[in-house]
KEMAR-882293 format. One line per field, with one value per residue (C-alpha): residue number from 1; chain; x, y, z. Coordinates in nm, 3 decimals, m for minus. Layout:
k <- NUM	...
c <- A	...
c1 <- X	...
c2 <- Y	...
c3 <- Z	...
// end
This chain:
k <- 1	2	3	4	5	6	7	8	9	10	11	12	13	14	15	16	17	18	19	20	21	22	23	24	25	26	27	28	29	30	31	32	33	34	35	36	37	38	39	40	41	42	43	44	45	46	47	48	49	50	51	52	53	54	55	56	57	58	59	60	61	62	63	64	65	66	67	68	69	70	71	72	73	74	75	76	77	78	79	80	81	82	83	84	85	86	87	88	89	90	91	92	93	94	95	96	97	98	99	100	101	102	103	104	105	106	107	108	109	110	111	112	113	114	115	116	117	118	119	120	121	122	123	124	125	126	127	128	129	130	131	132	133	134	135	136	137	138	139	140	141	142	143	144	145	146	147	148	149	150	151	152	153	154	155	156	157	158	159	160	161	162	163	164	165	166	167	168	169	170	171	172	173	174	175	176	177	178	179	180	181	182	183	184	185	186	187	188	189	190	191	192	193	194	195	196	197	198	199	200	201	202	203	204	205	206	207	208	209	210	211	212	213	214	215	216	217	218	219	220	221	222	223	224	225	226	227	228	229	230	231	232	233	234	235	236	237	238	239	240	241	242	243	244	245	246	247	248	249	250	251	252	253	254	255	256	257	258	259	260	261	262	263	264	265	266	267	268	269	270	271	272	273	274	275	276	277	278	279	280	281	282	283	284	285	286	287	288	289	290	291	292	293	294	295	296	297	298	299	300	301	302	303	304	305	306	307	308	309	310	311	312	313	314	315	316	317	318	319	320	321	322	323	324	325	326	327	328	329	330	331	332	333	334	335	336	337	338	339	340	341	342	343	344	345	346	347	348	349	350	351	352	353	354	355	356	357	358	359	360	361	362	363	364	365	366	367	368	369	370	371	372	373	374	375	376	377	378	379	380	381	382	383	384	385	386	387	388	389	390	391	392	393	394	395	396	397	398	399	400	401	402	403	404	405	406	407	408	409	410	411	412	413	414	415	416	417	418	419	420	421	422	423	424	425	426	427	428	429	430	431	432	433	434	435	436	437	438	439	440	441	442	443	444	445	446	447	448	449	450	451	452	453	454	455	456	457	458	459	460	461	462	463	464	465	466	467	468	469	470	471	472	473	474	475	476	477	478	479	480	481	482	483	484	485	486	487	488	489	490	491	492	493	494	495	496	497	498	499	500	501	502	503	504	505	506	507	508	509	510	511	512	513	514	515	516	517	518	519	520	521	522	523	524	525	526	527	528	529	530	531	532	533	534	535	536	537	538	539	540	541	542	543	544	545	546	547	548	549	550
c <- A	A	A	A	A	A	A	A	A	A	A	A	A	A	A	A	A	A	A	A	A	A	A	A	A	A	A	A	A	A	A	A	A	A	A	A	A	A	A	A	A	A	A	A	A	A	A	A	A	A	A	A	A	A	A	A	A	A	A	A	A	A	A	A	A	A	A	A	A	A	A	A	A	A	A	A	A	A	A	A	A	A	A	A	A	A	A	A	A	A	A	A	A	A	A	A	A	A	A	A	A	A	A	A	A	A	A	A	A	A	A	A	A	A	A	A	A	A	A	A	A	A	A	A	A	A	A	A	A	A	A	A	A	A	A	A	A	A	A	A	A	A	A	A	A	A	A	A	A	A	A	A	A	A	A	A	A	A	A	A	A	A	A	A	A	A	A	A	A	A	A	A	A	A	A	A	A	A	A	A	A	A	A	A	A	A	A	A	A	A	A	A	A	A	A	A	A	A	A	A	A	A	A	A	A	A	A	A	A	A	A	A	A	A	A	A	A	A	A	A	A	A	A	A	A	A	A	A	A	A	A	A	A	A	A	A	A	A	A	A	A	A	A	A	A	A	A	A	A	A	A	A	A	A	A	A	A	A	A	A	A	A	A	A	A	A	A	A	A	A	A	A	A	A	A	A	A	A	A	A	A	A	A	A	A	A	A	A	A	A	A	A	A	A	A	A	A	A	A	A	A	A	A	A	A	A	A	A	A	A	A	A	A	A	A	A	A	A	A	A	A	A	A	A	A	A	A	A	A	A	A	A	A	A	A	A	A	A	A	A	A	A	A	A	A	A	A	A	A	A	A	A	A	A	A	A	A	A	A	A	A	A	A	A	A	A	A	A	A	A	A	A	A	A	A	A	A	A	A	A	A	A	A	A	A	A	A	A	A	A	A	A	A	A	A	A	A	A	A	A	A	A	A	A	A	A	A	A	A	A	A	A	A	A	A	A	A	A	A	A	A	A	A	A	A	A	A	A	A	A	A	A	A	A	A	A	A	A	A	A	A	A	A	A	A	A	A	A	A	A	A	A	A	A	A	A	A	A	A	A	A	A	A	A	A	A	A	A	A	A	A	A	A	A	A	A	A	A	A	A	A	A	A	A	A	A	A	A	A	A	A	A	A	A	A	A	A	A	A	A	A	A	A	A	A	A	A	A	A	A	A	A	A	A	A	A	A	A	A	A	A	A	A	A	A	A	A	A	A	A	A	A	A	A	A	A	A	A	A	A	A	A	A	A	A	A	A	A	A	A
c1 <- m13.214	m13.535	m13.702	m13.503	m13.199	m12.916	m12.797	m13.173	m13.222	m12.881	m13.039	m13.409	m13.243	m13.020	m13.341	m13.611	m13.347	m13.345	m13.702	m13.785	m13.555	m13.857	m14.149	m14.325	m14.444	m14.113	m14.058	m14.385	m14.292	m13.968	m14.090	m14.382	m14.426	m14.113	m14.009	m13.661	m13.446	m13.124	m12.821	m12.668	m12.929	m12.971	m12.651	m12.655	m12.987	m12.732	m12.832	m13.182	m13.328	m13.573	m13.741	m14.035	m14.130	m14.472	m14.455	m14.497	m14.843	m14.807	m15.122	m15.163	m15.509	m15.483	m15.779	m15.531	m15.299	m15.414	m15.260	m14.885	m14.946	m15.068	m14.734	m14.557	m14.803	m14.878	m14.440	m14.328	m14.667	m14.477	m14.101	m14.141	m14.267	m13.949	m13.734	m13.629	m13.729	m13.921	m13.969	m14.320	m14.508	m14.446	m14.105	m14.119	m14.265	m14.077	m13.750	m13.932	m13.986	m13.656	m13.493	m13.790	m13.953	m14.343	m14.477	m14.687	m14.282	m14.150	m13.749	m13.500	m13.267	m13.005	m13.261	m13.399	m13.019	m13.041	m13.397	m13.229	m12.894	m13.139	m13.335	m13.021	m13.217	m12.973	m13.196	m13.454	m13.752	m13.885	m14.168	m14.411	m14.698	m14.997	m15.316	m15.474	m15.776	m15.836	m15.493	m15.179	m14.868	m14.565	m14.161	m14.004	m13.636	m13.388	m13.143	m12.879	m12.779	m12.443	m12.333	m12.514	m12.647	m12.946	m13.139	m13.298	m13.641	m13.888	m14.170	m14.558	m14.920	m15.280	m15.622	m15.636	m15.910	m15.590	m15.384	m15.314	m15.138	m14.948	m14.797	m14.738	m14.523	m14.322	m14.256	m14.155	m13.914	m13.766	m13.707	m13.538	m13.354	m13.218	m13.147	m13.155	m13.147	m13.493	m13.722	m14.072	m14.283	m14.395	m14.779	m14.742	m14.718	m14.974	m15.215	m15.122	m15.358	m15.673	m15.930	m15.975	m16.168	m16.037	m16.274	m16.227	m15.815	m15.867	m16.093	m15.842	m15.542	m15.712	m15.860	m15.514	m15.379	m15.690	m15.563	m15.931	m16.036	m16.371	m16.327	m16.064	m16.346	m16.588	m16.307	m16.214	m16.573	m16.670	m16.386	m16.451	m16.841	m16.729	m16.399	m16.604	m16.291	m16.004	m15.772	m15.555	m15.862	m16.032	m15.705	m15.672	m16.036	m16.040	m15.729	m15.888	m16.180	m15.966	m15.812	m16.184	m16.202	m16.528	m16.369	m16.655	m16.685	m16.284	m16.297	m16.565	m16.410	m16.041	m16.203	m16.285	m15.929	m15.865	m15.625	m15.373	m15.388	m15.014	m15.200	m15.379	m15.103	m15.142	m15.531	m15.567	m15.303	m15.572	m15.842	m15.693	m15.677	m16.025	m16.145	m15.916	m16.057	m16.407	m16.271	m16.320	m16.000	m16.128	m16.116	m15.820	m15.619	m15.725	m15.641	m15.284	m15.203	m15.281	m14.990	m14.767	m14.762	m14.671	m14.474	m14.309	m14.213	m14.219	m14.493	m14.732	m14.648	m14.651	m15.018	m15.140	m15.014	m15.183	m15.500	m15.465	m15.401	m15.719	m15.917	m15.762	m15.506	m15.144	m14.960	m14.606	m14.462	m14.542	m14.459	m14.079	m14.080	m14.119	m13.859	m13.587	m13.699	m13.642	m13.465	m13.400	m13.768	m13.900	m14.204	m14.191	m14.012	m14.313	m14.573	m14.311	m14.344	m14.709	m14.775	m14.545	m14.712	m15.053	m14.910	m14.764	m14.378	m14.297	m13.930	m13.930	m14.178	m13.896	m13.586	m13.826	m13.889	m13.507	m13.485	m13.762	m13.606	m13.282	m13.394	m13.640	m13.567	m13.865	m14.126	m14.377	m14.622	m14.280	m14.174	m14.472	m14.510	m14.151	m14.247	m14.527	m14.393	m14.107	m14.290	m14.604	m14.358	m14.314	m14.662	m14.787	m15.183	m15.270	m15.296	m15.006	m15.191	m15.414	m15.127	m15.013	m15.296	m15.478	m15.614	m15.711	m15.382	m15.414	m15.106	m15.196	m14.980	m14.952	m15.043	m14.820	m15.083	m14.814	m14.743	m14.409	m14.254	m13.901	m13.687	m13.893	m13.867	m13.525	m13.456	m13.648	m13.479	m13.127	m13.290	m13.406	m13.032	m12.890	m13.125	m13.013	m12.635	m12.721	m12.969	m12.654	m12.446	m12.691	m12.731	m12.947	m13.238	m13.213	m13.251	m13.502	m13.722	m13.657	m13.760	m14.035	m14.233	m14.138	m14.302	m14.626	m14.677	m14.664	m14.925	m15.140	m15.125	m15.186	m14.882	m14.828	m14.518	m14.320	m14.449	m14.309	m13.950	m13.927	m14.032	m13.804	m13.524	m13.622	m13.582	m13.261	m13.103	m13.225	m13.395	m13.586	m13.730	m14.098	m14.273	m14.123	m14.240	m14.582	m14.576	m14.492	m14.781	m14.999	m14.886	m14.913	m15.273	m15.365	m15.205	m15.411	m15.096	m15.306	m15.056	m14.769	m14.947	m15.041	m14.702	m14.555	m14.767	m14.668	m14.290	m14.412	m14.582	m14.299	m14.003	m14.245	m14.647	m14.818	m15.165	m15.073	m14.989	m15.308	m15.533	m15.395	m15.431	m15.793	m15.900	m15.741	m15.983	m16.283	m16.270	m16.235	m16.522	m16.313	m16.530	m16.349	m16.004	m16.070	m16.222	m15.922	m15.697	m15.907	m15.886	m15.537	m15.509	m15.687	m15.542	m15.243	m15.407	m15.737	m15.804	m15.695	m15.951	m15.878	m15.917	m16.256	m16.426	m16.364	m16.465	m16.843	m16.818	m16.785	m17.036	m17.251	m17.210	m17.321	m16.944	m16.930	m16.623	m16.566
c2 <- m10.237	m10.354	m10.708	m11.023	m11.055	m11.047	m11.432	m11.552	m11.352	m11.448	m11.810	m11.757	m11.524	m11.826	m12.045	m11.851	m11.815	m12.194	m12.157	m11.894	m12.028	m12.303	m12.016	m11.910	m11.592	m11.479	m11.220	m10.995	m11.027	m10.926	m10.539	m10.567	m10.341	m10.435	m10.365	m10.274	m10.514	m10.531	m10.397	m10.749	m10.806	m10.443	m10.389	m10.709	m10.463	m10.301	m9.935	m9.940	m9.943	m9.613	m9.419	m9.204	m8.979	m8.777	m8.451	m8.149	m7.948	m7.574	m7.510	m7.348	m7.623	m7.877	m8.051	m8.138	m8.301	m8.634	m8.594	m8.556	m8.891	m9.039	m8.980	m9.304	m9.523	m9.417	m9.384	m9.721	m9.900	m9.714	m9.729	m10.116	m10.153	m9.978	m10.248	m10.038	m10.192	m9.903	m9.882	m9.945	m9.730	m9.942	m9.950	m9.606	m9.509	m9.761	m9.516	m9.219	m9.423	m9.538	m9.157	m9.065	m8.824	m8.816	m8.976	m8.674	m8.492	m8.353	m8.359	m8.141	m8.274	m8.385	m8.565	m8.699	m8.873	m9.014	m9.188	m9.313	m9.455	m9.631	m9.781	m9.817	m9.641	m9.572	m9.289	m9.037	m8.901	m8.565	m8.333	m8.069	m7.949	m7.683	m7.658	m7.313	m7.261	m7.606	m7.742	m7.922	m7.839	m8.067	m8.055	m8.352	m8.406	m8.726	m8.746	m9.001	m9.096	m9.176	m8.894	m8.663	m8.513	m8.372	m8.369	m8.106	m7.992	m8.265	m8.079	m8.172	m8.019	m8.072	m8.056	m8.176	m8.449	m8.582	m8.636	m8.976	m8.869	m8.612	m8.892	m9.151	m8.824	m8.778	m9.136	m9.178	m8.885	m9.027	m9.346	m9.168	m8.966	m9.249	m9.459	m9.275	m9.570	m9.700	m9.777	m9.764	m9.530	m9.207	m9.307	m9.652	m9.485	m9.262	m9.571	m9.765	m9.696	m9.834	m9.590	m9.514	m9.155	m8.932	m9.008	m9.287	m9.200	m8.968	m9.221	m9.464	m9.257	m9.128	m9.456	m9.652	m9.335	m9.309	m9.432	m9.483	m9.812	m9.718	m9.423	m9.641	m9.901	m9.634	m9.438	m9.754	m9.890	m9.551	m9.602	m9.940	m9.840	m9.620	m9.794	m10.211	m10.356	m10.105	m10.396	m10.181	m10.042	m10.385	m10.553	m10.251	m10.300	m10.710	m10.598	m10.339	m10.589	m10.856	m10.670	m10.541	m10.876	m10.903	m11.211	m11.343	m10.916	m10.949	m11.283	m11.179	m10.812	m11.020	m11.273	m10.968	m10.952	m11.076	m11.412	m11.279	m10.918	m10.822	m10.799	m11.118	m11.312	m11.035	m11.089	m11.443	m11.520	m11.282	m11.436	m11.794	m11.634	m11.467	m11.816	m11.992	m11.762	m11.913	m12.242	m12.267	m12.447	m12.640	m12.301	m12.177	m12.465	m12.342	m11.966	m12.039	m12.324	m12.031	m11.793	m12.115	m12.205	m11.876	m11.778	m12.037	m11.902	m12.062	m11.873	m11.947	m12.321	m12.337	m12.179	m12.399	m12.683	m12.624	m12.564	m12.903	m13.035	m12.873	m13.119	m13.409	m13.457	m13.553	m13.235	m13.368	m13.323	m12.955	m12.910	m13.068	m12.841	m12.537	m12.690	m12.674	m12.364	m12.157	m12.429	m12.157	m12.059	m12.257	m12.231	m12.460	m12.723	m12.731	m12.744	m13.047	m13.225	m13.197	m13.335	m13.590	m13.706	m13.724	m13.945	m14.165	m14.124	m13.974	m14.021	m13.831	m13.594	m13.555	m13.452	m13.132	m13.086	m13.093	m12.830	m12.612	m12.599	m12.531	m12.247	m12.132	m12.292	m12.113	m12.246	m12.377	m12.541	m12.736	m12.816	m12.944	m13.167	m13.312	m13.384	m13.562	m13.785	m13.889	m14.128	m14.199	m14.400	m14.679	m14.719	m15.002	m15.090	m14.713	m14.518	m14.254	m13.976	m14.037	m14.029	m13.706	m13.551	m13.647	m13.327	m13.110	m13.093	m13.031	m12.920	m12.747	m12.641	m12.257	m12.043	m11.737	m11.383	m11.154	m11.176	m11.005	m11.057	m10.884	m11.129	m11.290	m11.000	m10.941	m11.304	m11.226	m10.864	m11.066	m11.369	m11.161	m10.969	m11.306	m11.401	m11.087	m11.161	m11.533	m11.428	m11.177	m11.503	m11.624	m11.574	m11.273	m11.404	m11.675	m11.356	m11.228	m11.517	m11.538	m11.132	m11.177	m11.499	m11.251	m10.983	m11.207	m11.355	m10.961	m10.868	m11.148	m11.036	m10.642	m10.522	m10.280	m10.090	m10.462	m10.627	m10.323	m10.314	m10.665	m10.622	m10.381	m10.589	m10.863	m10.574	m10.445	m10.812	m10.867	m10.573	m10.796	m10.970	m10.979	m11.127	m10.859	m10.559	m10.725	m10.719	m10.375	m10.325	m10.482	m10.275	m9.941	m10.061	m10.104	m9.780	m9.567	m9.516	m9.645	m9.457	m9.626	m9.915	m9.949	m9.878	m10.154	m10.392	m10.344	m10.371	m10.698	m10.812	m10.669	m10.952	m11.226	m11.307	m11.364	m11.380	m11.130	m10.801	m10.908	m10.883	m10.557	m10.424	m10.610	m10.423	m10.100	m10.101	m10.231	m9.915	m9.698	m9.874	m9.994	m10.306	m10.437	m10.399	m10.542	m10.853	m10.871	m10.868	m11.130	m11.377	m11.284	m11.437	m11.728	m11.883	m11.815	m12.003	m12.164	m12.204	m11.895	m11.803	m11.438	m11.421	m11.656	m11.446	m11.126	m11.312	m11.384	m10.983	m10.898	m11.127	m10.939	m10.633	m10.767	m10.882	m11.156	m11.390	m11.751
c3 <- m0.251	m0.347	m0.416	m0.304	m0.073	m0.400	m0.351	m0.387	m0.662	m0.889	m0.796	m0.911	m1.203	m1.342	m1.293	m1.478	m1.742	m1.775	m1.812	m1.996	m2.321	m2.348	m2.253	m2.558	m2.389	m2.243	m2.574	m2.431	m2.101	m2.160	m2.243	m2.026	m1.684	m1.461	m1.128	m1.019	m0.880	m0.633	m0.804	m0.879	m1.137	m1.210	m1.279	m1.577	m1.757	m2.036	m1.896	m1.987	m1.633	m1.627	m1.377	m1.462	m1.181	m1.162	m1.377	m1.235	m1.230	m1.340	m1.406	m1.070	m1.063	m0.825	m0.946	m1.241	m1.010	m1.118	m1.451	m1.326	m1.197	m1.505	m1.696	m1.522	m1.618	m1.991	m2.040	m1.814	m2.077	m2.371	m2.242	m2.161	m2.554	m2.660	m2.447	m2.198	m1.817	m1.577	m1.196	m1.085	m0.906	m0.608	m0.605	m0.636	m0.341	m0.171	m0.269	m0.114	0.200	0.230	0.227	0.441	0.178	0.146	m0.160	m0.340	m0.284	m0.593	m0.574	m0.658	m0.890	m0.594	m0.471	m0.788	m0.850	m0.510	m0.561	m0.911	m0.705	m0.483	m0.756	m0.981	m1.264	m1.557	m1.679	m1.506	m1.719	m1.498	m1.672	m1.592	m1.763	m1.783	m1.887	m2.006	m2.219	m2.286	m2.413	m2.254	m2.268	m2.169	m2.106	m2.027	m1.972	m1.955	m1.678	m1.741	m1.372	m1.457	m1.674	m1.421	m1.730	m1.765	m2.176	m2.314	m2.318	m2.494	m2.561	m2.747	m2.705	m2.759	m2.644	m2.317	m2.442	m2.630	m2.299	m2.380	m2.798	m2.518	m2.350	m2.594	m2.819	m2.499	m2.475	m2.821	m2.796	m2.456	m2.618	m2.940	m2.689	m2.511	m2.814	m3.177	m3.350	m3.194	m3.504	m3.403	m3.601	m3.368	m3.476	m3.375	m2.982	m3.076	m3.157	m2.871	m2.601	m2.768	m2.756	m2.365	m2.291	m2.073	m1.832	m1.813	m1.803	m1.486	m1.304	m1.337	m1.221	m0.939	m0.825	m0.815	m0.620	m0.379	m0.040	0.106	m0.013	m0.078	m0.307	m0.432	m0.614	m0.640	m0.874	m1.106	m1.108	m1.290	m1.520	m1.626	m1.668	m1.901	m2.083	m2.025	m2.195	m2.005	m1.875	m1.638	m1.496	m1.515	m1.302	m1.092	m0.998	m0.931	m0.721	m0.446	m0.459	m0.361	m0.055	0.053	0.062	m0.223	m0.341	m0.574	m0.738	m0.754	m0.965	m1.169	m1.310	m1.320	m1.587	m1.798	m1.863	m2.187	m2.211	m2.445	m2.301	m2.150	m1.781	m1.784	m1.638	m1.275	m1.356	m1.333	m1.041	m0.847	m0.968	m0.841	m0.488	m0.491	m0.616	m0.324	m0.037	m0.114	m0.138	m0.500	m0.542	m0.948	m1.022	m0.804	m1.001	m1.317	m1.282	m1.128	m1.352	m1.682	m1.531	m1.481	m1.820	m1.929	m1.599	m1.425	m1.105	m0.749	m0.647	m0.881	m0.913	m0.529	m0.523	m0.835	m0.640	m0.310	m0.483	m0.601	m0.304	m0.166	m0.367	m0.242	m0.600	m0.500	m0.608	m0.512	m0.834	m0.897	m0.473	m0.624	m0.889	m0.658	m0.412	m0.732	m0.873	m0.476	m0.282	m0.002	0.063	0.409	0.359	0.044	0.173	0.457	0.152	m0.005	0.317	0.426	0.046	0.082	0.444	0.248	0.037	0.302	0.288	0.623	0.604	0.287	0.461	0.792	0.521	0.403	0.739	0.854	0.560	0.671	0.998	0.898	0.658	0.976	1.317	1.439	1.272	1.488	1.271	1.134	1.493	1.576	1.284	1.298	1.625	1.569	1.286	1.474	1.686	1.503	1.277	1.586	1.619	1.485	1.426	1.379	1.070	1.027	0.979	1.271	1.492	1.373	1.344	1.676	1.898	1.612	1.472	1.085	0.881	0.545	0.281	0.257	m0.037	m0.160	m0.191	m0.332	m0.714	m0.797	m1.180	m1.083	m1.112	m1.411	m1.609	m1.522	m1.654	m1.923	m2.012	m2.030	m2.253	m2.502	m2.529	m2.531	m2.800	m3.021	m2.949	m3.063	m3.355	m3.474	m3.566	m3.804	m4.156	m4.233	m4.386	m4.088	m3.840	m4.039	m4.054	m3.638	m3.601	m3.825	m3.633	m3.301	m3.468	m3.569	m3.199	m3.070	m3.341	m3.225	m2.889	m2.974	m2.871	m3.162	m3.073	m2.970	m3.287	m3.511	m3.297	m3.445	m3.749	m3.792	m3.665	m3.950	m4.231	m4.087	m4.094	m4.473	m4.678	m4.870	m4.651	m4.786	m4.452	m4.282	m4.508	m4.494	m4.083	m4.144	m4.336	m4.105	m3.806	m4.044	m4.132	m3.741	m3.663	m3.876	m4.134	m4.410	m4.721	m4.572	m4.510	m4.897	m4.957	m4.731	m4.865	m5.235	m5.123	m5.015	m5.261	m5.501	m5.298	m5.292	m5.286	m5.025	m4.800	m4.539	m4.759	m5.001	m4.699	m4.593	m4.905	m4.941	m4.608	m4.708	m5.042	m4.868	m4.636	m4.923	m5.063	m5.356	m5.401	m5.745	m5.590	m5.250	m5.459	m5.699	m5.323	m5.173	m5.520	m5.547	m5.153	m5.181	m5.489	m5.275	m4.934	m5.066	m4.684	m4.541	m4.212	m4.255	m4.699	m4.624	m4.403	m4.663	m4.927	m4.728	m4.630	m5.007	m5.089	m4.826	m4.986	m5.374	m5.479	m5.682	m5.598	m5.694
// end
C-alpha cells in the first residue's frame, strides 16, 4: 500500500489528531487535495476515498489528449470541496507501477477495480469525451468498488473554450451521485475555478505531464504568463524550478502564491528549501515556520528547526517536538542529538544517539559521532566540541526535501467527522452558530464550494438561522447567482438584522447602478456597525460616484 509502513502511520495519525483539534486551518485542509493512504487509515475514511482516472479521448485527435488528463485535477480540486478525499496523481501512477501497467494505459474495467483495491478507493470516476466542431462532449460514470457496480452515464456539453464549466458539472453530478443529499449549489462548482483561460488550462496540464524537464518549465511558464495569479500553475512552476535546481527563480514564482490560497502551505515548504539550498536559512526559517503553524507535522518542524540551527539559534525545543511527534524516524533523533551537542549536553546528546542507532544500526555519520563523544567526555582542558570535531569532522542536522500531507489529511478527514458527530449533540442553534463561523473562515479563504457545504450545514441544524442565510447570500453573490443572492439576503434580514446581508444587498444595487438603494443598504449597515471596514469603504465608493451619505 502506499505512503507510510501502517504502524507509523496509526502513530503519526493519532498524533496529528492531537494537533489538529487546536489547528485553526485543519477545516480547509480537511477537503483539500489528498493522497491515498495504507488501508489501516484508509479503511477509518467512511467510504469517501475516490479515484479519478484520465477520461478517455474519442475524438480520434491526439493533440486533445491533454484534456483527458485534465479531468483528475479539475474533479479531485472539486471532489475534495465536496468532502470526499481523492488519489493524487502521484499515487496514481504509483498503482500503475505497482501492477506493471504503463502510465498513459487506459484499463479495462477488471483492471480499473484492481488499481482501486490497491489504492483502497471506495469509488472510481472513469469518463471519455469528444470534441467535434468546436464543442465537448462528456460521459462520466461512478464505479463503487465494493458493490462492483458500475453508475450510469453522467453526461454535460459546451464549447470547448468552456472546458473548465464541463468539468466542474461532472463533478457536481459525481458528488450528487455519490451522496444525494450533498447541498452545494451546481453554480457554486461552476464558479469555482476563478477565471483561468483555456490556454492557460492546456499549458498547465501539459506542463505537469511533460516528462522532459525543460519543456516541463517552458509549458507552465507560458501558463502563468498568461493566468499571473494561477496558483496551481504558479506551485507547479516553483516546483520543476526547484528540481532544475533554479533555486532563487523557484522561490521567487512560490512567493506569488497567495498566503491564504489552499496551495500555499506546498508553496512555501518549497520555497523554505529553495531559500535553504542558497543558504538563505532567515528566510528558510520563515517559510517552514508559515506551514508549521498551520501544519504541524515532523517534517516541517524538523526543517524549520534545522534552518534555525543554521544561524547559530538553539533549536532544541522544536528538534523535541519532532522527536514526540515521529519518535520512530532515525534520522530525527540524529538532528535531536547534534542540537543537543551544540548546546553542550553530550550525555543527553549519546541517549538520541543510542536511539538513532537502534532505529538504524547503520548509520555511519551516527557511529562516528557516538564514537567520538564517548571519549572526548574524559578529556579534560579541551573544549568538547573540539574533540569531536577534530580532522574535519562536522555533524549537521539533516533537512527533510519531500512534503507529503497523507497522513495530515487523513487526520484531518477523521477530525472533521468527529467534529460533526460531536457538533450533532448540541443544541441546534449551538451547531448552527459552529457551521456558520466554519462557513465564514472558508469564505475568507475563497473556497466557495467548502464555505457553502457549511453554510448549509448551519441552516439544516436551525432554519432560522439568519447568519447562515446571509453566508448563503454571500456565496450566491460571489457565484454569479445574484436573484438568489437578493433573495437570501432578505431571508436574512427577515430572522434578524445584520451587516453582512446589507452589504450583499448594497453591492448587488451598486452593480445595477441602483445608487439610492445601495445608499439606503450601506446606512442601514452602518447604524448597525458604525465601524464596519467593508460598509466604510462603500460608503467612500458612493461618495465617489455623487451619493450623498452621512
Amino acid at each position: 500500500m502506499l505512503g507510510l509502513t501502517p504502524s507509523r502511520s496509526i502513530l503519526r495519525h493519532c498524533f496529528l489528531l492531537c494537533l489538529l483539534a487546536a489547528t485553526p486551518f485543519a477545516p480547509a485542509l480537511a477537503r483539500a487535495q489528498s493522497p491515498a493512504g495504507p488501508a489501516s487509515v484508509a479503511g477509518q475514511i467512511s467510504g469517501r476515498l475516490v479515484l479519478v482516472l484520465p477520461f478517455e479521448n474519442r475524438s480520434g485527435q491526439a493533440n486533445l489528449n491533454w484534456i483527458g488528463d485534465s479531468f483528475p485535477d479539475t474533479l479531485n480540486q472539486r471532489l475534495n470541496s465536496a468532502g470526499f478525499l481523492t488519489i493524487t496523481r502521484d499515487d496514481r501512477q504509483f498503482a500503475l507501477d505497482h501492477l506493471g501497467l504503463p502510465v498513459d494505459f487506459r484499463p479495462s474495467r477488471a483492471t480499473t477495480i484492481r488499481i482501486a483495491q490497491t489504492l483502497d478507493a471506495n469509488f472510481v470516476i472513469v469518463g471519455n469525451y469528444t470534441v467535434e466542431n468546436g464543442r465537448i462532449a462528456v460521459q462520466a460514470r461512478v464505479l463503487e468498488v465494493n458493490q462492483l457496480r458500475l453508475s450510469t452515464s453522467l453526461e454535460d456539453s459546451a464549447e470547448l473554450a468552456r472546458l473548465f464549466d464541463i468539468e466542474n458539472a461532472i463533478a457536481w453530478k459525481v458528488a450528487r451521485h455519490i451522496d444525494p443529499h450533498f447541498p452545494v449549489a451546481e453554480q457554486t462548482f461552476l464558479s469555482a475555478s476563478g477565471g483561468v483561460g483555456l490556454s492557460a488550462f492546456e499549458n498547465y496540464i501539459r506542463g505537469t505531464d511533460a516528462t522532459n524537464s525543460v519543456e516541463r518549465i517552458k509549458r507552465l511558464n507560458t501558463a502563468v504568463t498568461e493566468a499571473p495569479n494561477y496558483s496551481a500553475a504558479l506551485l507547479a512552476l516553483g516546483k520543476a524550478e526547484y528540481s532544475a535546481h533554479q533555486y532563487d527563480q523557484a522561490a521567487a514564482v512560490l512567493a506569488k502564491v497567495q498566503a491564504n490560497d489552499r496551495l500555499a502551505l506546498e508553496a512555501s515548504f518549497y520555497r523554505g528549501l529553495a531559500r535553504f539550498n542558497t543558504a538563505k536559512y532567515g528566510d528558510a526559517e520563515t517559510a517552514f515556520a508559515f506551514v508549521a503553524a498551520r501544519l504541524p507535522l515532523p517534517e516541517v518542524v524538523n526543517n524549520q528547526a534545522v534552518a534555525s540551527s543554521r544561524q547559530g539559534k538553539d533549536a532544541v525545543a522544536l528538534f523535541e517536538r519532532v522527536t514526540t511527534a515521529d519518535p520512530n524516524d532515525a534520522d530525527y533523533h540524529y538532528n535531536l542529538a547534534v542540537a543537543l551537542l551544540r548546546r553542550g549536553d553530550a550525555p543527553g546528546a549519546l541517549r538520541e544517539l543510542d536511539t538513532t542507532l537502534k532505529l538504524r544500526p547503520g548509520d555511519s555519520e551516527a557511529v562516528e559521532l557516538h564514537a567520538r563523544i564517548t571519549p572526548a567526555l574524559k578529556l579534560t582542558g579541551t573544549p568538547l566540541t573540539d574533540s569531536i570535531t577534530a580532522g574535519g569532522f562536522a555533524p549537521v542536522e539533516r533537512i527533510r526535501r519531500s512534503y507529503s500531507e497523507a497522513s495530515f489529511r487523513q487526520a484531518a478527514f477523521q477530525l472533521d467527522e468527529m467534529r460533526a458527530v460531536r457538533m450533532a449533540t448540541l443544541p441546534p442553534a449551538e451547531q448552527a452558530t459552529q457551521y456558520t463561523q466554519l462557513g465564514r473562515e472558508y469564505l475568507a479563504q475563497g473556497l466557495i464550494p467548502e464555505a457553502e457545504r457549511e453554510f448549509q450545514a448551519a441552516i439544516t441544524a436551525d432554519s432560522n438561522s439568519s447568519p447562515a442565510h446571509a453566508g448563503i447570500a454571500q456565496v450566491r453573490e460571489q457565484s454569479g447567482s445574484a436573484d438568489q443572492a437578493r433573495s437570501e439576503a432578505h431571508r436574512s434580514l427577515d430572522l434578524h438584522a445584520n451587516v453582512d446581508a446589507w452589504m450583499v444587498l448594497a453591492r448587488l444595487d451598486l452593480k445595477d447602478n441602483k445608487l439610492a438603494a445601495s445608499v439606503a443598504d450601506v446606512t442601514s449597515a452602518l447604524t448597525l456597525d458604525p465601524n464596519n471596514s467593508a460598509a466604510l469603504g462603500m460608503r467612500e465608493a458612493l461618495r465617489a460616484r455623487g451619493q450623498s451619505l452621512p
